[in-house]
C-alpha positions in Angstrom: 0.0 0.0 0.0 1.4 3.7 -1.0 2.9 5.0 2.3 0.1 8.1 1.6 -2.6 5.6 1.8 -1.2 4.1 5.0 -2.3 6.8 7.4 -3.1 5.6 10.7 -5.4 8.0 13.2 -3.7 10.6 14.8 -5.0 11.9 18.0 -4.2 14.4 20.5 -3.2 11.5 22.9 -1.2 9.8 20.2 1.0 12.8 20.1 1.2 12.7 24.1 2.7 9.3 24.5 4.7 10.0 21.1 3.0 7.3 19.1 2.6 9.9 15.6 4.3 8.0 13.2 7.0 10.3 12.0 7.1 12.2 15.1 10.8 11.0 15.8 11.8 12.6 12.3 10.0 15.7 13.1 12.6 16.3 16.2 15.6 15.7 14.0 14.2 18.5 11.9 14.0 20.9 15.0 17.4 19.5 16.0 18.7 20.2 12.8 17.3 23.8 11.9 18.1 24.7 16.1 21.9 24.8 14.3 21.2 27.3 12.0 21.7 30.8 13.4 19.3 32.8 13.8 19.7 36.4 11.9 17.4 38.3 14.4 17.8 40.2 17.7 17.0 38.5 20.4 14.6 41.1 22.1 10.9 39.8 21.1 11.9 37.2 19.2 8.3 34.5 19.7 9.1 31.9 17.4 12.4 30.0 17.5 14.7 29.6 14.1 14.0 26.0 14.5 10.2 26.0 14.7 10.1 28.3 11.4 11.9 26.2 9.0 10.2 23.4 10.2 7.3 24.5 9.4 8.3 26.2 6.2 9.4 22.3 5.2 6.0 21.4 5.8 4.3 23.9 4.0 7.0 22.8 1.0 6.1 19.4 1.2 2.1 20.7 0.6 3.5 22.1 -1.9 4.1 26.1 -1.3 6.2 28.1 -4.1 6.7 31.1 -2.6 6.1 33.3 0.5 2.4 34.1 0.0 2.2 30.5 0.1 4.1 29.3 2.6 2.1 31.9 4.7 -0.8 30.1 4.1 -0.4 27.1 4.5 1.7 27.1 7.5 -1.8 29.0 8.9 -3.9 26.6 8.2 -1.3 23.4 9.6 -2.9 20.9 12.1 -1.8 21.7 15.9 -0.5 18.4 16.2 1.9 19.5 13.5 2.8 22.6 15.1 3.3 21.3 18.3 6.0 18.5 17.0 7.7 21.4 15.5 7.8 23.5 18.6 5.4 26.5 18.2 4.9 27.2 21.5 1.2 27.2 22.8 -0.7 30.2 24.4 -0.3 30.9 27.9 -3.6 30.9 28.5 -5.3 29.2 25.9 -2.4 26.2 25.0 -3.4 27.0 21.3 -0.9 27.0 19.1 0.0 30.1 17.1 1.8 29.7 13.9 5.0 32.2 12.8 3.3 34.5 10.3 4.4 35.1 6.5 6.2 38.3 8.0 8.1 36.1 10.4 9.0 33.2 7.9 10.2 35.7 4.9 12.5 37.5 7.5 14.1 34.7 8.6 14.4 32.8 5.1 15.8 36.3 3.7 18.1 37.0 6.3 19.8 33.7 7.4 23.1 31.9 6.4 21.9 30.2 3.4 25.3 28.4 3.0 25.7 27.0 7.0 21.7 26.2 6.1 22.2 24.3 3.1 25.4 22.4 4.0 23.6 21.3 7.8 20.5 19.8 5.2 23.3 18.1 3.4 25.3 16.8 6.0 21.8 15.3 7.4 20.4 13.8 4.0 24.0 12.3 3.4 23.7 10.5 7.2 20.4 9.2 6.4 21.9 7.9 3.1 24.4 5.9 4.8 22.6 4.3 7.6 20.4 3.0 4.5 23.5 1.5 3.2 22.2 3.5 0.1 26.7 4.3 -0.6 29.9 2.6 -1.3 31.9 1.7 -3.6 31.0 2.5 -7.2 27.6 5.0 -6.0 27.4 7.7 -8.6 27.2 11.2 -7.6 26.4 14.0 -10.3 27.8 17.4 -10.0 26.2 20.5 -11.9 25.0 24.1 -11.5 21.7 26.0 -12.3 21.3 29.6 -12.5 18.0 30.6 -10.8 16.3 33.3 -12.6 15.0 36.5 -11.6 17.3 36.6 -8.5 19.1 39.2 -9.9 20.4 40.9 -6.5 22.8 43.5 -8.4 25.4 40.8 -9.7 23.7 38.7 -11.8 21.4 35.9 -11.1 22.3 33.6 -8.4 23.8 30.2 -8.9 23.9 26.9 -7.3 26.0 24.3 -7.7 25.0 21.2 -6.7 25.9 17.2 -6.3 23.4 14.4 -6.4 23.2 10.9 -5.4 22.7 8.4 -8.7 19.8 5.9 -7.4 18.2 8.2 -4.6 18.0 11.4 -6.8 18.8 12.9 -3.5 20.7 16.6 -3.4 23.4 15.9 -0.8 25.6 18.7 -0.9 24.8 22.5 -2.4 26.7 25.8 -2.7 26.3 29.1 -3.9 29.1 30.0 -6.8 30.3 33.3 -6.7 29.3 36.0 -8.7 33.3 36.8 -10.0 33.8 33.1 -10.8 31.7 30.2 -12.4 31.3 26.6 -11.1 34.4 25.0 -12.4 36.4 26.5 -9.4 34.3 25.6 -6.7 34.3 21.3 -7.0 36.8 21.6 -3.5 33.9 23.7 -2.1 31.2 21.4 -3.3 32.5 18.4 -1.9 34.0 19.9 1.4 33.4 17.9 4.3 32.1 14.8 1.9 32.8 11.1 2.1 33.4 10.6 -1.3 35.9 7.3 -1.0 35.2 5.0 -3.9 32.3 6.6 -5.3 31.8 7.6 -9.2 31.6 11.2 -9.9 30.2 12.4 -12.9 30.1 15.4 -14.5 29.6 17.4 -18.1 32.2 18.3 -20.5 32.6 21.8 -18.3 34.3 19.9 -15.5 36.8 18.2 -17.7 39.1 19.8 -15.9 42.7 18.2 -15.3 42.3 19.9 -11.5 39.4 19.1 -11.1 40.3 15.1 -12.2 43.5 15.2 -9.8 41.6 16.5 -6.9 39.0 14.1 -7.2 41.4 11.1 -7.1 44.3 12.2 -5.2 42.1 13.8 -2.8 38.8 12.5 -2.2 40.1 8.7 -3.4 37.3 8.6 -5.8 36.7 8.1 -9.5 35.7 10.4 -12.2 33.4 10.0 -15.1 33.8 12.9 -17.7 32.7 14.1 -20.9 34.7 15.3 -23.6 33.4 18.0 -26.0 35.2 20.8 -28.1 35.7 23.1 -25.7 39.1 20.3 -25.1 39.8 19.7 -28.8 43.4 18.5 -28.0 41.8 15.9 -25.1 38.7 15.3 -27.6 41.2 14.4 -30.7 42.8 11.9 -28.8 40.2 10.1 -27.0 38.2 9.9 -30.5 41.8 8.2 -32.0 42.1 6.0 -29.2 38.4 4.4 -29.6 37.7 2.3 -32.2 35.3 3.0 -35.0 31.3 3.3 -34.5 30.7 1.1 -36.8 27.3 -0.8 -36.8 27.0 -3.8 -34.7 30.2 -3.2 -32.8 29.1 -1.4 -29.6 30.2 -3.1 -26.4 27.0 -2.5 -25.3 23.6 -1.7 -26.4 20.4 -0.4 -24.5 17.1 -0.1 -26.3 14.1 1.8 -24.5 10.3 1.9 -25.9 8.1 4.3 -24.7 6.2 7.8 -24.7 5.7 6.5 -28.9 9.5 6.2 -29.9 12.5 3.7 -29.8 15.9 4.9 -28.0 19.0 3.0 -28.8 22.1 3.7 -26.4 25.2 2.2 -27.9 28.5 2.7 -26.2 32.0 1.4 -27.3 35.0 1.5 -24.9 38.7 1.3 -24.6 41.7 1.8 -22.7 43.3 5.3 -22.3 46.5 4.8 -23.8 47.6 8.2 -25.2 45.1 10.4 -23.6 46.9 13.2 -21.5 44.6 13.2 -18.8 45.2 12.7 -14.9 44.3 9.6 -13.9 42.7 8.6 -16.9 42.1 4.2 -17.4 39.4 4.3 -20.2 37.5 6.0 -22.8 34.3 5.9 -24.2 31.9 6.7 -26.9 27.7 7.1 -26.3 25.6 7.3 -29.5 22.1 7.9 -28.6 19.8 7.4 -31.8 15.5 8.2 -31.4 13.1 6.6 -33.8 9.3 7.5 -34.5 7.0 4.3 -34.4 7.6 3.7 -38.1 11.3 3.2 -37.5 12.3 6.7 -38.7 14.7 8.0 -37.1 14.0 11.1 -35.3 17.5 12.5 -33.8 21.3 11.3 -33.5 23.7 12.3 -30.2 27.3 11.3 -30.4 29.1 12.0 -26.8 32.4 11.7 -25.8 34.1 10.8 -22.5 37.3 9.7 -20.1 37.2 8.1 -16.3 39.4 7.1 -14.4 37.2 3.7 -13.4 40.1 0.3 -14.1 39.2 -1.3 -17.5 37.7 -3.9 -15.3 34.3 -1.7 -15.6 32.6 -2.8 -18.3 30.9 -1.5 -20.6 27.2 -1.9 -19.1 28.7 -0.2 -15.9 29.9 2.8 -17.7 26.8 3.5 -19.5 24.6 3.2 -16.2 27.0 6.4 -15.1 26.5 8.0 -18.1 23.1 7.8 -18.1 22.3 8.4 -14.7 24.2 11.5 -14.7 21.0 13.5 -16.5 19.7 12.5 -13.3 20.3 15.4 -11.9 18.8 17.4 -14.4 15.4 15.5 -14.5 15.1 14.8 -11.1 16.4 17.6 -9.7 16.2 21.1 -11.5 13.7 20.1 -13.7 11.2 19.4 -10.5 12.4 22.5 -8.6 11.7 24.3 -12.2 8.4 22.6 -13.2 6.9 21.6 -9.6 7.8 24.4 -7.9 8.3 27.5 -10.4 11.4 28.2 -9.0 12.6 30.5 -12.3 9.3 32.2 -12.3 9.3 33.7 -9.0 10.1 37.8 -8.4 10.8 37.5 -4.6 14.1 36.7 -4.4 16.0 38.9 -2.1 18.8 38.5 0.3 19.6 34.4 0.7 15.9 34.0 -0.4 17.3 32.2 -3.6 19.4 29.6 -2.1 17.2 29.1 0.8 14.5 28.1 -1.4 16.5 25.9 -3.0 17.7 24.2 0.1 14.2 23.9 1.2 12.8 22.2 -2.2 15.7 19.8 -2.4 15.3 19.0 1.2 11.0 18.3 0.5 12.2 16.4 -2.7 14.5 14.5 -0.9 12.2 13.4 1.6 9.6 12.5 -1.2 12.4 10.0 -2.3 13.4 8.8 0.5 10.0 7.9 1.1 10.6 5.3 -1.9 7.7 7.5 -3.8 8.8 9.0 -7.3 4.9 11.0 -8.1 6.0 14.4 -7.0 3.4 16.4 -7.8 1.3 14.0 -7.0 2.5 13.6 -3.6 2.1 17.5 -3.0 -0.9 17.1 -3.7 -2.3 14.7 -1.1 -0.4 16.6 1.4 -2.1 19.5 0.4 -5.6 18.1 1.0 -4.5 16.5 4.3 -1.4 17.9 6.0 -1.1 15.0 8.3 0.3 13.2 5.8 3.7 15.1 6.3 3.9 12.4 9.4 3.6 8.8 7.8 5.8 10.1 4.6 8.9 11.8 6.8 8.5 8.2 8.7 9.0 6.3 5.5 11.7 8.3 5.0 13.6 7.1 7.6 16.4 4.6 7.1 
């Protein structure tokens, strides 16, 4: 049965004797966002940092955009909810008051965005591990999104960001710079991350001989690059040392019907002898052909690439990577874009931008954890009953 459908009743005295399922997950939440400090003066300060964003993460999880909405929803939350949170109750009345819109935009404009994000991190990559979820050969993908219409005087803001393969969880985020771009910030990125021998992936932008050396030498993991023109030396000689795409000879082949057309995924290998790369052990070649129900085909993609994965990898293995590294793009940034409007809002000020962020990839990455891959759909039967935040953070557990 869908965890959503699983509800048990949830009572008053069910949250006295701390029987809520989810409860326990609740109060790492408060734990977690009681870390993050707070950007106001003490002096009439009503609602703690910690109650605020935990809310906020509910109201995400219902499916809240922006601040209007947040607002709302965070009004109309059960007091069951609020009190596993920590809104403190009335002195007279014991009723639970909610922070208002006012209180939440404050707080989500105003605090560290980076000690924020890299606390949600640290927290979604612990729960990742007790679920045995890494080791050796988990693939990671690395890559940045601008989002739009943050412009706060320096451009738009951007995030760079790593994700994990098969969990299409965010595990680590940063904020690049506005005077540099995302290629110098993979040591920031990954600071503080257990990456020992994991796969990193990443586009042709990252092909960087650094950034290859500091992933092995460094984090003792492996790389999986691609190779475009921006590297024509790097690009001549991995394209000489593979051998030629002719048909029938891939090393491996994957073949996908649905949504009415035919993919083919062909990749050939080989061994990096002559490539002037750090680290490097093979090459490879992906040709990704579409075809109409008629057996036309519809489009042709040819791409490149160098790891640093022992030829013992096969070919299968390599393509898995290569594929799964779009993940982050259609599980990620395309959700945050689509679900969540997150390049069509005009109310990004101070951290707002990266706060948002961090809050959507920490609601998505719950969602997965959960085991349940309907986003939208899941938003929306939190929406129509917000108790349902309870049973899915408790699925969510390891």
């Amino acid at each position: 049965m869908p965890v959503l459908h699983a509800l048990p009743q949830l009572t008053a005295a069910g949250l006295e004797d701390g029987q809520l399922p989810g409860a326990a997950e609740v109060s790492e939440l408060v734990e977690l966002f009681g870390r993050v400090t707070d950007p106001r003066k003490p002096r009439g300060v009503r609602h703690r940092i910690a109650a605020v964003l935990t809310v906020a993460v509910f109201a995400v999880l219902a499916g809240a955009r922006n601040y209007r909405q947040i607002g709302d929803t965070v009004a109309d939350l059960p007091q069951e909810l609020l009190a596993l949170a920590g809104v403190r109750p009335h002195q007279r009345t014991g009723w639970r008051r909610p922070p208002s819109e006012p209180t939440i935009r404050r707080i989500i404009e105003g605090i560290d965005a980076a000690q924020a994000d890299a606390l949600v991190g640290g927290w979604l990559r612990e729960r990742l591990q007790r679920r045995a979820a890494t080791g050796a050969g988990t693939g990671i993908a690395m890559d940045g999104k601008v989002v739009r219409n943050s412009d706060a005087g320096s451009g738009d803001v951007r995030l760079f960001s790593a994700l994990h393969h098969d969990q299409a969880v965010v595990i680590a985020q940063v904020q690049v710079p506005s005077d540099t771009n995302e290629i110098t910030q993979v040591a920031a990125l990954f600071d503080g991350v257990d990456l020992s021998r994991a796969v990193v992936t990443g586009d042709a932008a990252h092909t960087q001989h650094t950034t290859a050396a500091y992933l092995v030498e460094q984090k003792q993991c492996d790389y999986l690059l691609q190779v475009k023109g921006n590297q024509p030396r790097l690009l001549a000689q991995v394209t000489v040392a593979l051998p030629p795409a002719t048909p029938g000879s891939a090393h491996h082949l994957d073949v996908d019907t649905g949504h009415g057309r035919t993919v083919h995924r062909a990749i050939w290998t080989a061994p990096a002898d002559g490539v002037d790369f750090p680290h490097a052990q093979q090459v490879f070649r992906v040709r990704r052909d579409v075809f109409d129900t008629t057996g036309q085909r519809i489009s042709k993609e040819v791409v490149h690439g160098v790891t640093s994965l022992h030829p013992t990898t096969t070919a299968d293995q390599l393509a898995i990577h290569v594929r799964r590294h779009w993940s982050i793009e259609n599980k990620s940034h395309w959700v945050r874009d689509v679900v969540y409007a997150e390049d069509h809002q005009h109310a990004y000020t101070g951290a707002t931008a990266h706060t948002m962020a961090m809050l959507r990839n920490l609601a998505i990455g719950l969602i997965r954890l959960a085991g349940l891959t309907q986003i939208t759909r899941t938003l929306q039967r939190v929406a129509a009953d917000r108790m349902r935040i309870l049973p899915l953070l408790a699925a969510s557990r390891p």
